[in-house]
C-alpha positions as a Markdown table, in Angstrom:
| # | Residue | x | y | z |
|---|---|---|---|---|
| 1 | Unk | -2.5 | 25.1 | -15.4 |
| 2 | Unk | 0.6 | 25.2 | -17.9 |
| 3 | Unk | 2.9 | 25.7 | -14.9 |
| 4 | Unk | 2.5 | 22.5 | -13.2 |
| 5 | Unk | 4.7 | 22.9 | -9.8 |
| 6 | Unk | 8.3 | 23.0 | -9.1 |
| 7 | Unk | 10.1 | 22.1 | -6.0 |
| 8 | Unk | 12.9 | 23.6 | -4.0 |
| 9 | Unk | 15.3 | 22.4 | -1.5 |
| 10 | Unk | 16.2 | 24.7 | 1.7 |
| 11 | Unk | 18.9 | 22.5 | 3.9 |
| 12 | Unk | 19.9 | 26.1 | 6.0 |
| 13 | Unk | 16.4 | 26.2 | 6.8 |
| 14 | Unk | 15.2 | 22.9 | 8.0 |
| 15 | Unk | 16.9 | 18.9 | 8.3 |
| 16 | Unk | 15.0 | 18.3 | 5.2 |
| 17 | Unk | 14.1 | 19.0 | 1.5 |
| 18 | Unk | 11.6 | 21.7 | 1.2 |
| 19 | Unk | 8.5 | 21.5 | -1.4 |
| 20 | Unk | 7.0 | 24.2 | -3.3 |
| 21 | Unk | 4.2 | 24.1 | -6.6 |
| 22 | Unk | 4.8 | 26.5 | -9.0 |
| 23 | Unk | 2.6 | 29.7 | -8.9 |
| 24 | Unk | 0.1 | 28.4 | -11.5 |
| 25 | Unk | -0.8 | 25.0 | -9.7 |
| 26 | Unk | -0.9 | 26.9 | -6.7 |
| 27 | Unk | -3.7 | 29.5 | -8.4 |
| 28 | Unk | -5.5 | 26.4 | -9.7 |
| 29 | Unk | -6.0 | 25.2 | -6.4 |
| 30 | Unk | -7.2 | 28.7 | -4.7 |
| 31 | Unk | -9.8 | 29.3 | -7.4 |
| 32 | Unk | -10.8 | 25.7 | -7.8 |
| 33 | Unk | -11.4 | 25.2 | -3.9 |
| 34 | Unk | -13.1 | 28.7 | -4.2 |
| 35 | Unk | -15.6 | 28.1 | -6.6 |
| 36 | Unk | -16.2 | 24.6 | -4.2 |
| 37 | Unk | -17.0 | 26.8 | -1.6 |
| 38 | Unk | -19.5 | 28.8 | -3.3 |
| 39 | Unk | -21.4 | 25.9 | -4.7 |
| 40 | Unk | -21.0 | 24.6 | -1.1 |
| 41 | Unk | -22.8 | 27.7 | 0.4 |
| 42 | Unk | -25.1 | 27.3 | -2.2 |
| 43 | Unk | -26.2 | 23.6 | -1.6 |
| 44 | Unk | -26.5 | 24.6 | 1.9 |
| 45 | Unk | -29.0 | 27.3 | 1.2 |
| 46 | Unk | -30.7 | 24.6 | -0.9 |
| 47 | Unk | -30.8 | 22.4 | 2.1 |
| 48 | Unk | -32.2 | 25.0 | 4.4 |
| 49 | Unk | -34.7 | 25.7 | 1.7 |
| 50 | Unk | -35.6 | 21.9 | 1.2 |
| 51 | Unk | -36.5 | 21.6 | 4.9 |
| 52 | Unk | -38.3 | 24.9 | 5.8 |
| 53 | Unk | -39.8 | 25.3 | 2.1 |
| 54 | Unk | -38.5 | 28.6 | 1.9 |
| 55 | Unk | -37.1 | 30.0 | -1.8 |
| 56 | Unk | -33.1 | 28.9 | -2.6 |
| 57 | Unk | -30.7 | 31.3 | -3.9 |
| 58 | Unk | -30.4 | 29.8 | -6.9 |
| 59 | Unk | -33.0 | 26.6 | -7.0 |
| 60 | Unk | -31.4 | 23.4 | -8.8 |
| 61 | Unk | -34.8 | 21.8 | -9.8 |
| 62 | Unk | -34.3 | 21.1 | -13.7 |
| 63 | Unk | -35.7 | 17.7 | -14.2 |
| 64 | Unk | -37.2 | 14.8 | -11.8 |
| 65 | Unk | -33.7 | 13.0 | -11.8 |
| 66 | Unk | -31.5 | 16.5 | -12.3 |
| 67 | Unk | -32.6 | 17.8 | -9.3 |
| 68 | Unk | -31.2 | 18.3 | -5.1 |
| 69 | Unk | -33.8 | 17.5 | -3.2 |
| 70 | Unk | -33.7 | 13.5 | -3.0 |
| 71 | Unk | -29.7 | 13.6 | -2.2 |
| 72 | Unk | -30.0 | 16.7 | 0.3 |
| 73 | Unk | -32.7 | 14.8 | 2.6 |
| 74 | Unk | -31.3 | 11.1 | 2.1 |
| 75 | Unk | -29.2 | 9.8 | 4.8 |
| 76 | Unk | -26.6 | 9.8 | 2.5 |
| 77 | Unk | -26.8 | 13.4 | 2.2 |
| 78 | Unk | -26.3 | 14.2 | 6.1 |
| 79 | Unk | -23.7 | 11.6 | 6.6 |
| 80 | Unk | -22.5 | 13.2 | 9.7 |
| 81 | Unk | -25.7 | 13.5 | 10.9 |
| 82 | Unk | -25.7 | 17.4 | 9.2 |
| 83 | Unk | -25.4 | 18.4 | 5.5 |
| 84 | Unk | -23.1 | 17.3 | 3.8 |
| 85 | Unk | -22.8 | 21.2 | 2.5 |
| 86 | Unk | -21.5 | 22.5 | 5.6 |
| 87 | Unk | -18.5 | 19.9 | 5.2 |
| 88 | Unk | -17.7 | 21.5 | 1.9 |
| 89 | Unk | -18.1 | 24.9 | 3.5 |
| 90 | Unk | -15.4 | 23.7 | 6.5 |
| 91 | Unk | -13.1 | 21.9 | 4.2 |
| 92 | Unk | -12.8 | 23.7 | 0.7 |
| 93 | Unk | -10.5 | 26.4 | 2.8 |
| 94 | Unk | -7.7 | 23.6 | 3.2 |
| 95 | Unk | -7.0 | 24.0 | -0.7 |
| 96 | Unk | -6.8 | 27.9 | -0.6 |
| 97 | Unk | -4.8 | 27.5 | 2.1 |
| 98 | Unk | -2.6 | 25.5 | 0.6 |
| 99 | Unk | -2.3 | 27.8 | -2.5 |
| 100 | Unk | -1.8 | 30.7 | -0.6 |
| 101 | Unk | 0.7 | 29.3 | 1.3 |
| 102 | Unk | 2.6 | 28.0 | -1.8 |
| 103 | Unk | 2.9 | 31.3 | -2.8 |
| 104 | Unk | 3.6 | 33.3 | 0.3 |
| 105 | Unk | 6.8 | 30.8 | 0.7 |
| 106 | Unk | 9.0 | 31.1 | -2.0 |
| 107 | Unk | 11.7 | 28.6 | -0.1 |
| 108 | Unk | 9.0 | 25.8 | 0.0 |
| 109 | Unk | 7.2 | 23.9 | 2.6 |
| 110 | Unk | 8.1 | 20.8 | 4.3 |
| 111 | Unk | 7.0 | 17.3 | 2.6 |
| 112 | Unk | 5.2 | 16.3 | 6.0 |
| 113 | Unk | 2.8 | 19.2 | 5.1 |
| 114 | Unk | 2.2 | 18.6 | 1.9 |
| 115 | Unk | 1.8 | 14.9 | 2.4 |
| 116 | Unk | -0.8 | 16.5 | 5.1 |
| 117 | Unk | -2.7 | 18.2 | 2.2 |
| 118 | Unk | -2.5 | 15.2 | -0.3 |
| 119 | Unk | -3.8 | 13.3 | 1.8 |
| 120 | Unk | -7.0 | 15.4 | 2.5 |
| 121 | Unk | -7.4 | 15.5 | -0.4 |
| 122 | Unk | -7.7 | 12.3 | -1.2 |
| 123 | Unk | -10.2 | 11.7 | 1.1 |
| 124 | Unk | -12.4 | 14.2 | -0.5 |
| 125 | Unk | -11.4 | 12.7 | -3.6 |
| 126 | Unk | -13.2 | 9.2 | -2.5 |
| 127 | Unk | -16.0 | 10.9 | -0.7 |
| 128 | Unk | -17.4 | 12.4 | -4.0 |
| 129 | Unk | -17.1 | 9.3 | -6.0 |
| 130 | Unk | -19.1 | 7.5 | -3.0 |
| 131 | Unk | -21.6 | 10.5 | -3.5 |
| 132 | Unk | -21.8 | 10.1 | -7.1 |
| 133 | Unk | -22.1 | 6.0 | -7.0 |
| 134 | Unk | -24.7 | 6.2 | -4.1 |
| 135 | Unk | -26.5 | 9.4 | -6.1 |
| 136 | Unk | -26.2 | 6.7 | -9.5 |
| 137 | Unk | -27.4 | 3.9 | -8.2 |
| 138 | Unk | -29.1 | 4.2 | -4.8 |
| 139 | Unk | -30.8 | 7.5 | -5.1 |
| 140 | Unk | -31.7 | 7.5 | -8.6 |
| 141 | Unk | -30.9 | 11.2 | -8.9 |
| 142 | Unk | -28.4 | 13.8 | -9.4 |
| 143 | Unk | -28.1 | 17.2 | -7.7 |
| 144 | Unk | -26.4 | 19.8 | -9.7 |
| 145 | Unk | -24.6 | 21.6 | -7.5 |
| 146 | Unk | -23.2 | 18.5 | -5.5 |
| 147 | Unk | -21.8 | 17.7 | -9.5 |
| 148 | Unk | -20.0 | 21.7 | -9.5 |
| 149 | Unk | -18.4 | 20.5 | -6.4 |
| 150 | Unk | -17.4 | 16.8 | -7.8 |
| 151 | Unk | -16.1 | 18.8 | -11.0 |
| 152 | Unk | -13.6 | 20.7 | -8.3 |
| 153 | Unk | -12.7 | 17.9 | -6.5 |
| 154 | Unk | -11.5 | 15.5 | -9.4 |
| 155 | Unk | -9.2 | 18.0 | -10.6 |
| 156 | Unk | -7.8 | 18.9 | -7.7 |
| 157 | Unk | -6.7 | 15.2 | -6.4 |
| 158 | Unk | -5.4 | 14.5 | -9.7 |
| 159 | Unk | -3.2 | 18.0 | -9.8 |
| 160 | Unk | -2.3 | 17.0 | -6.3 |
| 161 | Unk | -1.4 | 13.9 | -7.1 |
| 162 | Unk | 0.8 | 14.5 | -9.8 |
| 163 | Unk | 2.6 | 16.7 | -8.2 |
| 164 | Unk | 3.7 | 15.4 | -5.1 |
| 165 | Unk | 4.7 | 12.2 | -7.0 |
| 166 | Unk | 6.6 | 14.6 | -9.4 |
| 167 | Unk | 8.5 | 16.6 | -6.8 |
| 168 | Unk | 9.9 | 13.6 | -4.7 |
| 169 | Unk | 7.1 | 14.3 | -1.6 |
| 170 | Unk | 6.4 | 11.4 | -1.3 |
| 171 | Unk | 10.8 | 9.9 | -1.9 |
| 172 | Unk | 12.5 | 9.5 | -5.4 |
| 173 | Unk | 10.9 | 6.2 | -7.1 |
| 174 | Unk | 7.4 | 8.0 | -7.6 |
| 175 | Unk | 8.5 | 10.9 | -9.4 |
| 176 | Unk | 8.4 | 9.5 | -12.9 |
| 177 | Unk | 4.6 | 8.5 | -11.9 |
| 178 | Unk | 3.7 | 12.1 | -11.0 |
| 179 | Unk | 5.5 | 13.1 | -14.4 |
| 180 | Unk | 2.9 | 11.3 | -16.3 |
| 181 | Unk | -0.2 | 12.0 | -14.5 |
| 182 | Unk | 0.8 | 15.9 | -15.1 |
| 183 | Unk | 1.6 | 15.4 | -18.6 |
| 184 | Unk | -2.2 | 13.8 | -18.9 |
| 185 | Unk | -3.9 | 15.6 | -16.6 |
| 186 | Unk | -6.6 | 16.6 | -18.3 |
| 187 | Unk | -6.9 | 13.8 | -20.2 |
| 188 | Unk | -7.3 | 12.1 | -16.8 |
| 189 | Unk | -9.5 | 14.2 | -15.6 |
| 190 | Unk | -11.8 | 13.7 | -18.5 |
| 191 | Unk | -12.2 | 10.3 | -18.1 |
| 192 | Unk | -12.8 | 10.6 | -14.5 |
| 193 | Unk | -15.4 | 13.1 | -15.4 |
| 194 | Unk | -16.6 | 10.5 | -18.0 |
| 195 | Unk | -16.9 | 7.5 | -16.1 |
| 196 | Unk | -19.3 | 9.1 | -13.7 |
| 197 | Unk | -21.5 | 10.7 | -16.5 |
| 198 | Unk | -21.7 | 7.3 | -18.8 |
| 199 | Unk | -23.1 | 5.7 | -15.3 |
| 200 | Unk | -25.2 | 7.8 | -14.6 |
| 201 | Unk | -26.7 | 7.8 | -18.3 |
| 202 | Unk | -27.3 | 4.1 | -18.5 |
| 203 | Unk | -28.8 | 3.7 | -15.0 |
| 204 | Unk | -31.0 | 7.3 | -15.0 |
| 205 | Unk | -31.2 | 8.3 | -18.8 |
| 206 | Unk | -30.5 | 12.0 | -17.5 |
| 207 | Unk | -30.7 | 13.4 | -21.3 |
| 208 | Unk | -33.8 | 11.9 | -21.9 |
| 209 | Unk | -35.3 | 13.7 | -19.0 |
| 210 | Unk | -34.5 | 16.7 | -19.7 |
C-alpha cells in the first residue's frame, strides 16, 4: 500500500473536481474485499453445515470459544433474519468495484461517488465492531472466519478514510486529517486490531483455551 491515492481534477468533463486513488490503494481494496468474499462464502458453507450437520469446506472448530457455531446460530448472527455471510457475499463486491473502477478511469470519478463508497464502508466498518463486541461479550465466543473478514474490513475503512479526507472528497479543511491517518495507517490499524483482541483476552482467555 506504499502508493496511497492521488486525485485529479477534470473541469472539461464534469461541473466538478474529479477523484481518483492511486493504482496501489485501488489494488488494496480489490484483493482485500476479495479475500472478504471468500471467507464470506466460506462462513456461509459453515452456516449451511451448522444447520443440516453436513461436513464444512474448511471447518473452524479449534477450541470451545475459537469456534463458529455459537455466532452462526445466535440471533446476532442472522440479523436480517438470514446469515450474516450472505451479506458479506452481496456486499464485499462494492470494494472491487470500486478498485476496478479507480483504475479503468484514469480522469477520476466524481466526489458524490466516492462519498457513496466511504460511506458504505463505514457502515461495514461499525457492523464488525458490533459483531466483535456482541461475539466478546454476549456470545462468549469467537468464530474464525467472521475475524478474516473483520481483519478486511478495518483496513479498508481506515484506507478509505484517509484517503477521501486527503484528496479534498469530502472539501479542503479535512485534508490534513486524511494526511495523517495515511501516514499511520498501519499503525492505526494495529491498534484497531489490538483493541478487539486485548478484549477478547480478558473476557474469554482465548490463549488459554487453546
Amino acid at each position: 500500500m506504499a502508493d496511497t491515492g492521488s486525485m485529479t481534477t477534470d473541469h472539461a468533463a464534469s461541473p466538478g473536481p474529479r477523484f481518483r486513488p492511486g493504482r496501489g490503494l485501488a489494488v488494496f481494496w480489490i484483493v482485500a474485499a476479495t479475500l472478504g468474499w471468500v471467507v464470506s462464502f466460506l462462513l456461509y458453507q459453515e452456516y449451511i453445515g451448522q444447520l443440516t450437520g453436513a461436513d464444512a469446506i474448511i471447518s473452524c472448530d479449534i477450541s470451545p470459544i475459537v469456534t463458529c457455531g455459537p455466532n452462526l446460530l445466535t440471533p446476532g448472527g442472522n440479523l436480517l433474519g438470514f446469515s450474516n455471510s450472505i451479506i458479506g457475499i452481496v456486499l464485499f463486491v462494492g470494494p472491487v468495484y470500486a478498485g476496478v473502477s479507480a483504475l479503468a478511469a484514469p480522469g477520476g470519478l466524481s466526489a458524490w461517488y466516492w462519498r457513496t463508497f466511504a460511506v458504505f464502508v463505514a457502515g461495514a466498518f461499525v457492523f464488525v465492531h458490533v459483531l466483535a463486541a456482541r461475539s466478546v461479550f454476549e456470545y462468549g465466543s469467537l468464530c474464525p472466519w467472521c475475524m478474516v473478514v473483520w481483519l478486511v474490513t478495518i483496513p479498508l475503512f481506515w484506507s478509505v478514510l484517509g484517503w477521501t479526507l486527503r484528496a479534498g472528497v469530502w472539501g479542503r479543511p479535512p485534508e490534513r486529517a486524511g494526511a495523517v491517518i495515511l501516514s499511520w495507517l498501519p499503525l492505526i490499524v494495529l491498534l484497531d486490531y489490538l483493541v478487539i483482541a486485548v478484549a477478547a483476552q480478558v473476557r474469554l482467555d482465548v490463549i488459554g483455551s487453546l
